[in-house]
N, C-alpha and C positions, 0 to 999 in steps of 0.2 A: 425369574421370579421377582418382584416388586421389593424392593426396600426400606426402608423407614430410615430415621433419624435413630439414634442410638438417644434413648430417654437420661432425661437430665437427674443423675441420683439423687443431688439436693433437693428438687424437687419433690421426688418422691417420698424422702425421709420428714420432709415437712405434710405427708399428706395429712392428717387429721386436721392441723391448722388451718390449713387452705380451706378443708372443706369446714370449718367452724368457722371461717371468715365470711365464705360463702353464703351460711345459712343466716349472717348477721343483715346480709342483703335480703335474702328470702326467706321469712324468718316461717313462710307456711311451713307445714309437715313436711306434706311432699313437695319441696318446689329444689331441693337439692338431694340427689338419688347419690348414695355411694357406695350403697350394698352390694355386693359383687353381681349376687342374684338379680338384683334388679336392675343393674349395670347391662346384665347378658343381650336386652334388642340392642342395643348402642353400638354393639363391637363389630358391627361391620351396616353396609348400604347396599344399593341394588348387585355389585361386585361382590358376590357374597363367595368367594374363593380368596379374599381377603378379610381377615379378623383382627383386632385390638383391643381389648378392654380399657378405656379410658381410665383416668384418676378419679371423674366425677362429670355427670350430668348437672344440668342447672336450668329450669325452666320457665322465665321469665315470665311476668304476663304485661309488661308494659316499657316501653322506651329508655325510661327512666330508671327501669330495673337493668336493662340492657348496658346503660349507661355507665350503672356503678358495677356493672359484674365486670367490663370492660377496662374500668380504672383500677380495680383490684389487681384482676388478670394483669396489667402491664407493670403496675407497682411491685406486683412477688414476681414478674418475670414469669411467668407459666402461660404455657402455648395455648390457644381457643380453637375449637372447632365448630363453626355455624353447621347445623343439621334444620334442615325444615321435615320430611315426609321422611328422608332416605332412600328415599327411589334413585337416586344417582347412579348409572351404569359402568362411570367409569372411578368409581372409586373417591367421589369431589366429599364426601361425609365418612370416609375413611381415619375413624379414633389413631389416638397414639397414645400410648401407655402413659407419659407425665402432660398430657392436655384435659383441659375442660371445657367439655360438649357442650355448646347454647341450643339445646331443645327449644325452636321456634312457634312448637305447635297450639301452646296456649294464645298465642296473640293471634286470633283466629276469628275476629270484629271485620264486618266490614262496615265503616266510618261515615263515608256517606257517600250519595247517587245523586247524580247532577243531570239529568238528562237533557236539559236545555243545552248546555254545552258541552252533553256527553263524556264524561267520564266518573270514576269512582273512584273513592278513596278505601285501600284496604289494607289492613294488616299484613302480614307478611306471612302466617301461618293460616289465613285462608286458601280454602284449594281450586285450585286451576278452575275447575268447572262449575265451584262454587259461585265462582264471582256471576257467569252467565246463568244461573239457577236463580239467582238475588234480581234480574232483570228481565230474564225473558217475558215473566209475563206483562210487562211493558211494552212488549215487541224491542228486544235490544239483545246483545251477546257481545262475549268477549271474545275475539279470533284464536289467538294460539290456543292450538288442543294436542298438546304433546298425549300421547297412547296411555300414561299414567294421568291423564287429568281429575279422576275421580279421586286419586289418592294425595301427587306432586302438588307443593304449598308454592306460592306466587313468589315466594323469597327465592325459593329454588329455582323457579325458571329463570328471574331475575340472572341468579349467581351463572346459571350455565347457557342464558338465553336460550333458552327453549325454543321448538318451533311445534310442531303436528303436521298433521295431514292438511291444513286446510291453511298454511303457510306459504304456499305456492300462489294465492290470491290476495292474502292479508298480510303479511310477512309474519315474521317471529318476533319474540318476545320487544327487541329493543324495538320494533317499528311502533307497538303499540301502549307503551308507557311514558305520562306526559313528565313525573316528578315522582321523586324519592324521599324518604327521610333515613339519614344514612348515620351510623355512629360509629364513632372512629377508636381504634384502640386503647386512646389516651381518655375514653369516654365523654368528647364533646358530639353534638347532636346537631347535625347542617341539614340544612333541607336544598335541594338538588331539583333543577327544572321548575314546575307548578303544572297549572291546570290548565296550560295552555302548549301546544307545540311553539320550537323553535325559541328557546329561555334564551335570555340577552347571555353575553359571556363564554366562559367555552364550554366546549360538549363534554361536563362533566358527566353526564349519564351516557356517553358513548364509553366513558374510560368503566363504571363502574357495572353497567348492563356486562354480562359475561367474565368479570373479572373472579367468580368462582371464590369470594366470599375472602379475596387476598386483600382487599383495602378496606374493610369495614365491613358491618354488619348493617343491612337496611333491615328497620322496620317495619315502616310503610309505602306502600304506590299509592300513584297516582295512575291508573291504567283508561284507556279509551276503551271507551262500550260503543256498539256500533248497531246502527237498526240491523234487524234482521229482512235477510231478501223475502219476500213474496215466497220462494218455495223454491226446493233443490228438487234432483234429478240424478239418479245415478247410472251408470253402463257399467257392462262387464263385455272386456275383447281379451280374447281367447289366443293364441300362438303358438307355434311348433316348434318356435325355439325361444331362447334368453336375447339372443343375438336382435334377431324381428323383431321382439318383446321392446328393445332398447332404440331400436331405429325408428320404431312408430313413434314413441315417443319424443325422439329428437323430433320428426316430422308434426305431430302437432303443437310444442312450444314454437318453430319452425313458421308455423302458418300464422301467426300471430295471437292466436286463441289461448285465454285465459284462462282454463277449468279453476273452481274452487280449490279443485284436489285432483289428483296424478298420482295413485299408489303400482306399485310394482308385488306382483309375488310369482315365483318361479315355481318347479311342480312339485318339489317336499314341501313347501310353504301350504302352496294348496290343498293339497292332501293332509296337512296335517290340519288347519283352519276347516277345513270342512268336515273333516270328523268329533271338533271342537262344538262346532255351531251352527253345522248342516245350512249351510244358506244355499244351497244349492251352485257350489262351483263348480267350473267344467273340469274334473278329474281326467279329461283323455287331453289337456294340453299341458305343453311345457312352461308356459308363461303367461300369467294374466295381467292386466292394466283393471283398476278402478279408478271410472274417471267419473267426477261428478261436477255439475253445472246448474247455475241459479240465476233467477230472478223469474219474470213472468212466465208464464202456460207458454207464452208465444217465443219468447228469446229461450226458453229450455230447448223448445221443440226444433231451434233453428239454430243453436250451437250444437247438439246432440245430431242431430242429423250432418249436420261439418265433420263432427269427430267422426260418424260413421264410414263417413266419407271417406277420409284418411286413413281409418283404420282398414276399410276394405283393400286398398293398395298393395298391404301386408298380407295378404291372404289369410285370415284369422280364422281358426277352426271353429270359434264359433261369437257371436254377439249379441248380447242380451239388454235390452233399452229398461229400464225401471217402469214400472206404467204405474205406482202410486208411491205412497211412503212408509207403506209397510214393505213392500220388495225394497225400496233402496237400503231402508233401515236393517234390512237382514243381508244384504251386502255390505254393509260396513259392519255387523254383527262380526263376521269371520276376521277382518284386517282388526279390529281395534282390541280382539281378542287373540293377534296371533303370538304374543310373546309367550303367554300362557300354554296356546293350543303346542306349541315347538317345547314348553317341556314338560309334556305327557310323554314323546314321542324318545325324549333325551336327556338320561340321567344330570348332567350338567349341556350347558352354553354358553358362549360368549359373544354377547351383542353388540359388533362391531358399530362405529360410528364417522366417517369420513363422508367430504362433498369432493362431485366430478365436476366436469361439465357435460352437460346434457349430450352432447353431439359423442363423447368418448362413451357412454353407456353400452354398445356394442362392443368396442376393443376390453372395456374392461370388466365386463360379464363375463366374456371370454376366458378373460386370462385366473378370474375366482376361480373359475370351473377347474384350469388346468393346475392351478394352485390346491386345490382341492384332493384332486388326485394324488400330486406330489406328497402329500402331508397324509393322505389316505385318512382326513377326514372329512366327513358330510358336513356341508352348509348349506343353509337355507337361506334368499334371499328376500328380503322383506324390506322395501324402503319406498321413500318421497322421490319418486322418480322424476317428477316436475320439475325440483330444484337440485336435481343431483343428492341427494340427501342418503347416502348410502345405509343400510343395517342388513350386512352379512351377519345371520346365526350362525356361528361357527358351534358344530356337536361334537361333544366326546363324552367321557369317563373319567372323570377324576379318581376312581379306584383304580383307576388301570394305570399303573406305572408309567410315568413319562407323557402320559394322552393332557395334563393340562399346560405342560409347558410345549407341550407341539401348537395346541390348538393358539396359544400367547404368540406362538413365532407365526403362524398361519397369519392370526391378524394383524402384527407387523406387518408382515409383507404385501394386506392390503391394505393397510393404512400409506405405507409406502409409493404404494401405485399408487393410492388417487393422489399424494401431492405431484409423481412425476409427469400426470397426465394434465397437471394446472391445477388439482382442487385441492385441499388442506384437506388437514388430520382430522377435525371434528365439526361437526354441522350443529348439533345442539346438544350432546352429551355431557361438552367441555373435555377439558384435559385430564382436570382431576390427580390420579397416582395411573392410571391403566396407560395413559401416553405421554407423559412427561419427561421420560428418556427418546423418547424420537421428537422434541420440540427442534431439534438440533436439525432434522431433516426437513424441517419446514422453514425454519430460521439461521439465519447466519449471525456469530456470535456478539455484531457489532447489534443485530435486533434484540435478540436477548437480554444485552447488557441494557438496552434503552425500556426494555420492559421491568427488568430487575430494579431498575434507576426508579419507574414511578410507583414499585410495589416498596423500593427501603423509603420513596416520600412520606406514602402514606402510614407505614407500618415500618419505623426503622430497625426492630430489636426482629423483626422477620416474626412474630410470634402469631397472628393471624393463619389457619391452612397451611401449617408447615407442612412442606413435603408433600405439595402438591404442584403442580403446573410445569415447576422451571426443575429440569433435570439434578438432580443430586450431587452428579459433582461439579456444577456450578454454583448450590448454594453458597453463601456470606458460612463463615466459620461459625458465625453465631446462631445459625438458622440448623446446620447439620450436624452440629457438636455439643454434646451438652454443656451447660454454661453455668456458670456461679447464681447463684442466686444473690 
């Protein structure tokens, strides 16, 4: 079971001041929530088998306000927790009873659009597919499309580098953000990158892209918009095993072919995705591929024809080529709807998150499957098969005695496989609280220590996402202990 920091009493015993100091900064009605009642969405995130009632919410609507809620915070010594949407799967917007929450969702502006030199400036509490909404009809979009993009705010991909389905061609989060405006806990306000790739100096947006909201809170991006192709194309190739399913796939990364997109779902996924969204999946096989491919009538027609190619080698129960945009659009209906469709079907799940390498997709299909049995619970797999990008559903019953701490070890132990097979713990989830005791199986402690070294840089009293990323009994005494105020 997950553990927290033990809340700082002092803290607490001053809660009324904090929050009068609070509302001195945001002096609207609502812009500091402390009612227990209206506390209750705050106390937990997409990990929703974890809860906490924070001290207090606080919901900015500008940099500035960010700024001074940040200089308070570190003068009383009281822990912050950045929240943009809460879709975090692994627990990255996980409250603590003596922190206060920065509800990012009012700074929700996008700033401006540059299309001559292609990119936008936006807020941090804009959402994912907001930003491509604000330009398509320019002919432009923004690439990363994480599976929550209608809901998940750009702050939050930023914090856990986000990727989607269409990552495999465009990359994730960090590939597509040219600059930041980032505020630091002592509330000074730097601006990071610009409007151009490749900023003189060092790659301060490599250290803060995925750092999961441990060295500052950004504001705002700077993100690349990108024209849109001419027109997409989607297939469906069918299989009789998870194993095929995994090898065709290493075969067409293999061949040197691009897809936009490379998704995976095996045969609970399908079945349950098709009784979701009826897109017509093949229900008599064990593993499907959606693969989709863009640009002209002529270049669809002549990479798709390649992938059939390769796909036929595998002996594929069955193949199905998109002939306009309403068929593809209902094959991606069922995948961008399967996390939903998985829990109609399963009182609780837990949505794994780990990268392989492509070529290991066979050996460690497999070995879910045999892990699966062991634990005597169903998974469903659903993932970015292109980039190794794993998301085992692991199902249970949280009523049922001991079924969610089987299902915790279940995903240990494939979180474990993909780093022994070469791939890490997390593709775009982040670490969060859900894997921050296995950082040690990824890391050895002399890496740890030189990660710990540039998070007490940035944030030396550790008050930033306590109790997230770096294993617990490695925190600083002051980060895992309650502390004097």
């Amino acid at each position: 079971m997950i553990a927290l920091p033990a809340p700082n009493p002092a803290t607490l015993a001053r809660r009324d001041a904090l929050v009068a100091g609070l509302r001195k900064i945001l002096p609207a009605a609502d812009g500091v929530i402390a009612d227990p009642v209206r506390l209750k969405p705050y106390e937990t995130d997409g990990l929703t088998a974890y809860r906490q009632m924070p001290l207090a919410v606080v919901l900015p609507e500008t940099t500035e306000q960010v700024a001074a809620i940040l200089a308070f915070c570190q003068a009383q010594n009281v822990r912050v927790i950045p929240r943009g949407a809460g879709t975090s799967l692994a627990g990255g917007a996980l409250p603590l009873a003596d922190a206060v929450v920065i509800g990012m969702m009012r700074m929700n502006r996008i700033l401006q659009i540059d299309y001559a030199d292609r990119y936008a400036v936006v807020q941090a509490g804009v959402t994912n597919l907001g930003i491509t909404r604000a330009v398509e009809a320019d002919g432009f979009f923004y690439a990363p499309d994480p599976s929550s993009q209608l809901a998940c705010m750009i702050g939050g991909n930023i914090g856990m580098n986000s990727g989607g389905a269409h990552c495999l061609k465009y990359g994730v989060t960090a590939n597509n953000v040219l600059g930041v405006k980032l505020v630091t806990i002592t509330g000074d306000i730097i601006e990071l990158g610009g409007t151009h790739l490749d900023a003189a100096g060092y790659d301060w947006l490599g250290i803060i892209i995925g750092s999961e909201g441990q060295l500052g809170i950004v504001t705002e991006i700077t993100v690349r918009i990108l024209r849109a192709a001419e027109g997409t194309r989607a297939m469906l190739a069918a299989f009789s095993s998870n194993a095929i399913a995994g090898a065709c796939v290493d075969a067409i990364i293999g061949s040197g072919i691009i897809p936009v997109a490379l998704e995976f779902m095996d045969r609970p996924a399908i079945h349950a995705c098709e009784a979701f969204a009826h897109a017509g999946y093949p229900l008599d096989a064990e593993a499907m591929l959606i693969i989709e491919v863009e640009g002209s009538a002529d270049e669809q027609t002549a990479m798709l024809e390649r992938i059939k190619e390769i796909c036929s080698a595998f002996a594929p129960t069955s193949l199905k080529i998109s002939q306009n945009d309403a068929e593809s659009a209902a094959i991606w209906k069922g995948r961008k709807g399967a996390f939903g469709a998985i829990g109609r079907i399963s009182p609780d799940y837990l949505c794994m998150d780990g990268t392989i390498p492509t070529s290991t997709l066979p050996q460690v299909l497999a070995r879910i499957e045999a892990l699966s049995a062991e634990y005597g619970l169903k998974v469903a797999n659903i993932f970015h098969a292109g980039d190794g990008n794993l998301h085992p559903l692991i199902m249970f019953d949280a009523n049922q005695a001991g079924q969610m701490q089987k299902a915790e070890a279940f995903g240990a132990d494939i979180l474990r496989l993909c780093v022994e097979v070469g791939g890490c713990l997390t593709g775009e989830h982040g670490v969060g609280v859900e894997k921050r005791d296995l950082m040690k199986v990824q890391f050895t402690e002399i890496e740890l220590d030189l990660q710990r070294a540039v998070k007490s840089a940035f944030d030396p009293d550790w008050l930033l996402n306590t109790a997230k990323v770096f294993p617990l009994d490695r925190l600083p005494a002051r980060a895992s202990l309650p502390h004097a105020a």
